[in-house]
N, C-alpha and C positions, 0 to 999 in steps of 0.2 A: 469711102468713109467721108461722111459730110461733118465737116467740124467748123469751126469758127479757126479763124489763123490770127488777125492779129500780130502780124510778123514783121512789119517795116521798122521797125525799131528796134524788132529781136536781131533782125539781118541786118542793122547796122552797127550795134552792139560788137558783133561776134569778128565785122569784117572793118568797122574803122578802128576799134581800142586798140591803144599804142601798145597793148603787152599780148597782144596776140600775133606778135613776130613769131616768122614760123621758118625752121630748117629750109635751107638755100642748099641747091647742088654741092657735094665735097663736105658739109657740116653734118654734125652727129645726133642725131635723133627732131624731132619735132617738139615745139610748143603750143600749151595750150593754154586760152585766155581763162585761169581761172578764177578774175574777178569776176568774171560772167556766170563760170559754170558751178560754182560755191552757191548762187540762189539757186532755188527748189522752182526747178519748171514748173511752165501751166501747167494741168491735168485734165484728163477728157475722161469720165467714167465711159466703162463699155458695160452696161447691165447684162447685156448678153451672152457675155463669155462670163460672167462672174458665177461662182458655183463653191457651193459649201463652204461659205463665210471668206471664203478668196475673191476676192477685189480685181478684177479684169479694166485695166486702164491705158490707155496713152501717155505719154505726155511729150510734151516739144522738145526737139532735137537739134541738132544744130543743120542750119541751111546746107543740101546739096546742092551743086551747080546753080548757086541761086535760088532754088526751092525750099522751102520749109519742107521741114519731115517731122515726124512724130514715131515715137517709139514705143513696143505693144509690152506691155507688162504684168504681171502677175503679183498681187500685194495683200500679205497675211499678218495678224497679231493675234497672241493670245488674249484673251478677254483677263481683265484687268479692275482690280478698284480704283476708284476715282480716283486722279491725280498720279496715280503707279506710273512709274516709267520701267518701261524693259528693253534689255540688248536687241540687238539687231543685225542680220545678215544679207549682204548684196550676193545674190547667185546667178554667177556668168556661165552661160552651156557652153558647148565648143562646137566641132566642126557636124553641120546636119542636125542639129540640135534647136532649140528655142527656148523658152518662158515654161517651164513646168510646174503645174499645180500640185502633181506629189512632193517635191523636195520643197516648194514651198511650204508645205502642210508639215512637214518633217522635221522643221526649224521651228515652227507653231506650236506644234506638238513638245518640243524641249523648251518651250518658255520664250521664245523670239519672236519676233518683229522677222519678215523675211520680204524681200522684195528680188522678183528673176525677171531679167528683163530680156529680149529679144534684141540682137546687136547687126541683125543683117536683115532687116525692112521685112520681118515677115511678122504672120498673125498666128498666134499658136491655139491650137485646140484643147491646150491642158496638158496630153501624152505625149506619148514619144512616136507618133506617130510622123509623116511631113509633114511641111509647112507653109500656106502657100504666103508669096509676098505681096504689100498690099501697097495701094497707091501712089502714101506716103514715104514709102520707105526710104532711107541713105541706098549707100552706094552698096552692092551685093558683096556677100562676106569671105570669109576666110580665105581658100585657093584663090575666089576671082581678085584679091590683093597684089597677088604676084606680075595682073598686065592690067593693074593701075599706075604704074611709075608714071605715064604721061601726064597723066592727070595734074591739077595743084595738090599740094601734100594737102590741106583740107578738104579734098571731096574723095578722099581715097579710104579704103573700110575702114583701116586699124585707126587713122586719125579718129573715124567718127564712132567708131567701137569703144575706144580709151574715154570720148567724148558720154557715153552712152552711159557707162556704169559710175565717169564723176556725178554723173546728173540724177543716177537712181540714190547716188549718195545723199546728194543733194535734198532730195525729193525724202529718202526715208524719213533722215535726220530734223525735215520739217514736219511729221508729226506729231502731235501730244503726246504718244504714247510711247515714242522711241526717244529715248535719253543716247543723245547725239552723241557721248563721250566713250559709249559702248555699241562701237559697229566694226562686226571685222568682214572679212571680202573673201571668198573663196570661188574656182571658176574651175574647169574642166577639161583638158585638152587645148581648143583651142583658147576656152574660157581662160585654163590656168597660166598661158602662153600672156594674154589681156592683164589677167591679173598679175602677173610679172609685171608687164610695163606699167600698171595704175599705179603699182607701190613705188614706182619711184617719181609719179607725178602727185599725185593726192594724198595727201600727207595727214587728213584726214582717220583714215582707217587706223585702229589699233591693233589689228594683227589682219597679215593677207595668209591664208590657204593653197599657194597649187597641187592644182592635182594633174600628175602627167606632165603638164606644161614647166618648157625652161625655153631659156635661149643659147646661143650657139649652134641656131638651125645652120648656117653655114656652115658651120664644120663636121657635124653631124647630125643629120636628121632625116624621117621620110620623104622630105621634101630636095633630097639632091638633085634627083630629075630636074624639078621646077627653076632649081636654080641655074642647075643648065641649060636649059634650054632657054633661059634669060639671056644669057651671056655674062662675062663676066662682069662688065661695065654697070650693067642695070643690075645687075645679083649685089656689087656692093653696094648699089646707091639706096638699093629695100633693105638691108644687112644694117646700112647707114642708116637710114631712118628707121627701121620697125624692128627689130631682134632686137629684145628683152635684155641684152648684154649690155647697151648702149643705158639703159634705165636702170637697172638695177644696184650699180654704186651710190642713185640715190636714197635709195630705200632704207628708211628709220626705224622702221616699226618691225615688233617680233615674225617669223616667218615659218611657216610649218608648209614643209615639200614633203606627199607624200604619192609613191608611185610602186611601181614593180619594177624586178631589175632587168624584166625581159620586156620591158616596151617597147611599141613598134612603132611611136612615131619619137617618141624626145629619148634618148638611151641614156645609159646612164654617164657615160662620160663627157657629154653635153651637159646633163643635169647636175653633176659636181661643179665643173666652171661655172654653173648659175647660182648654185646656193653659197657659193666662195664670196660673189662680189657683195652683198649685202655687207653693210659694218654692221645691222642691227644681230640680235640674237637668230639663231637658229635652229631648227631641231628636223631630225629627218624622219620620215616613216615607210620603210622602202618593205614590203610584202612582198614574198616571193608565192607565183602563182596569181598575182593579182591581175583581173580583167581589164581591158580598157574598154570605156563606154559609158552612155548613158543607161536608166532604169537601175542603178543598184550600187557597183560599183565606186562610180566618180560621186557619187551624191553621199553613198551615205560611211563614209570611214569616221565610224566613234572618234581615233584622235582629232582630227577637226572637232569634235561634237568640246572631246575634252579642254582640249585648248582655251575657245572659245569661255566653257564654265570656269577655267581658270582666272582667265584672266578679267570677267564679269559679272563672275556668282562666288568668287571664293573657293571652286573647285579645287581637286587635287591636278597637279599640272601632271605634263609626259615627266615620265624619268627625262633626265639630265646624261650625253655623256661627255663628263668634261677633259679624258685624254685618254688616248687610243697610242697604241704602238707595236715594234715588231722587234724582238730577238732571236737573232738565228731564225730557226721553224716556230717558235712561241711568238703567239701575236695575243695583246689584253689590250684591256681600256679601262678604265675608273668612270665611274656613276653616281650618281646623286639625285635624290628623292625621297616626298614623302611617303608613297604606297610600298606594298609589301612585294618581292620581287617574287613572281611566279619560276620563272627560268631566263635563261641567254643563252642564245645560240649562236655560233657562230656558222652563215652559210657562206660556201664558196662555190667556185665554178671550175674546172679543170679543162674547158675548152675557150680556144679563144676564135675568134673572125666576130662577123656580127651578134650584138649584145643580144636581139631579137631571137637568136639561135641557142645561144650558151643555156645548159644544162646546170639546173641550182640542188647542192645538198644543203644538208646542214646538221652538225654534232652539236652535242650538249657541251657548252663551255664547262669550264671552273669557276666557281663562284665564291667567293668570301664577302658575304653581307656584311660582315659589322665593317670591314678595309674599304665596302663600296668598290671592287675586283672583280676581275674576272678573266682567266687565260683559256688559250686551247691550244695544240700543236694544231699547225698546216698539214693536214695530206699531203701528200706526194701528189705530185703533179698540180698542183693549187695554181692559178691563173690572178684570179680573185677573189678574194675574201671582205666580209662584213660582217659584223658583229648583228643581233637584235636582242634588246632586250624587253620581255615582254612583263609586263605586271599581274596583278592578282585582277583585272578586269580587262584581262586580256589584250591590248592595248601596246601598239610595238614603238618602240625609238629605237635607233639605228644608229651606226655609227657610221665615218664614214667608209667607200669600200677602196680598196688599196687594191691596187697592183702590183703583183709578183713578178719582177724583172726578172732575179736571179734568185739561187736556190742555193744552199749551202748541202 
């Protein structure tokens, strides 16, 4: 890639400013200078990759080992009358994954501004196809994180991944056509894992999305191996700096986690510890049966879609559940919302070891609409249990899932 750089100034920027002090051995999490990363990077059009009104572009990243880097992106709007401003979506892929022009088109298509960017130095072709990496890229992604700890905490992935989607923020929010005050953030595995730690850095956004992704990889996730074979030493000093636990008490802004309860990289009693630490609002969307992956899945769950229209078109929001509990074998919750309630079901599991494993039913609760109610006896043998309650557009909110110590 022949581009113009213009970087000596960016690369002093990034590496003399007094507020880009950054996590030292034994401290908790990393900083990022974001008096810097609040402007809207250069941008480098790629005509060549651009295709069916999608915008194929670069723009500057922050220096590796000293190098400038540029990062490959994908950028859509719906056509607009003069002066219109519309919402806007930041879309992070996750592990194996890049900048995809359907899910961009797919945010386009509901009325947005969408912009997916590439967080591990590669160039995408559109699909979900591989990816090869290019030139300029940062430091390689997701796994290769795990035997960067030598490295300085700024040339390491996640530092310049976190770095990659302030800057697409950045970068949106500097167009005519995106009304900066309506951008929310949703990412994908290891996208939604990025998006965990962004909401507690860029404060920007007004609602973040994960999907799949939490933290508490140390205590539970598919990455045990990884950690062991680290040792214990370097396991906490990445645990220390990059799990999403360490970030997320500072997250302000509303937060919609939506996943399956049989995932097989983040489980779900990782995933509770994650959505607990935010102060801000929450809402869960936990499908049982749901895939993990790019093409379908991670891209396209309506609640995102809904959330989103809520809280930037006026939309109707998710049901609400605002208190969950357990008597004897009778477990309910209380709800609240504008749409018409289709059904609540309460699913459970009767087996326990790995969450990846466990076997989900699920019976028709009890329902009293006008009380905003809803109970159901426990099976015998119930392990775990969770509420969904789904609306007349199909659309689930969850409650949270409890586990069954004892049995009366």
């Amino acid at each position: 890639m022949n581009l113009p750089y213009h970087f000596l100034g960016f690369i002093l920027l990034y590496s003399l400013s007094p507020t880009t002090a950054l996590g030292t051995e034994g401290e908790r999490g990393a900083r990022w200078n974001l008096r810097a990363l609040y402007q809207a990077p250069k941008v480098y059009d790629d005509p060549g990759r651009s295709v069916d009104g999608v915008r194929a572009l670069f723009y500057e990243g922050l220096p590796w080992k000293g190098k400038p880097t540029h990062v490959f992106a994908y950028y859509g709007a719906p056509k607009t009358e003069p002066g219109k401003k519309v919402p806007a979506m930041v879309l992070v892929h996750g592990g194996g994954g890049s900048a995809y022009i359907p899910w961009v088109k797919l945010w386009v298509s509901r009325g947005y501004a969408a912009i997916a960017m590439d967080t591990c130095g590669c160039v995408s072709s559109g699909g979900f196809q591989e990816h090869p990496r290019h030139a300029d890229g940062g430091p390689p992604g997701w796994d290769a994180s795990f035997t960067q700890l030598d490295e300085g905490i700024q040339d390491q992935w996640t530092y310049h991944a976190v770095a990659d989607i302030i800057l697409a923020n950045s970068l949106i929010r500097s167009f005519p056509e995106v009304d900066s005050q309506r951008i929310g953030l949703t990412g994908i595995s290891w996208g939604g894992y990025l998006a965990c730690i962004t909401s507690g850095v860029d404060a920007r956004f007004r609602f973040v999305a994960p999907v799949y992704g939490c933290g508490f990889l140390g205590d539970n996730s598919v990455w045990g191996d990884s950690f062991h074979a680290m040792g214990e030493e370097k396991a906490k000093r990445w645990l220390g700096l990059w799990d999403p636990s360490v970030y997320l008490p500072k997250t302000k802004m509303p937060m919609l986690w939506v996943t399956g309860p049989n995932d097989f990289a983040y489980p779900m009693d990782s995933l509770q510890k994650s959505y607990r630490l935010p102060s801000s609002a929450r809402t869960l969307s936990i499908r049982p049966g749901m895939a993990h992956g790019h093409g379908g899945p991670g891209e396209n769950p309506e609640e995102i879609h809904a959330m989103a229209d809520a809280l930037f078109k006026g939309g109707s929001p998710l049901t609400m559940v605002t208190s969950q509990g357990r008597n004897g074998d009778t477990v309910w919750l209380t709800f609240a919302g504008s749409r018409p309630i289709a059904k609540i079901e309460l699913n459970y599991t009767q087996d326990l070891g790995p969450w990846q494993t466990r076997v989900w039913k699920n019976i028709p609760a009890g329902v009293d609409l006008r009380r905003g109610q809803a109970d159901a006896i426990l099976p015998k043998g119930t392990t775990v249990y969770f509420f969904n309650i789904i609306d007349d557009r199909g659309l689930v909110a969850s409650s949270e899932h409890v586990a069954v110590t004892a049995r009366g």
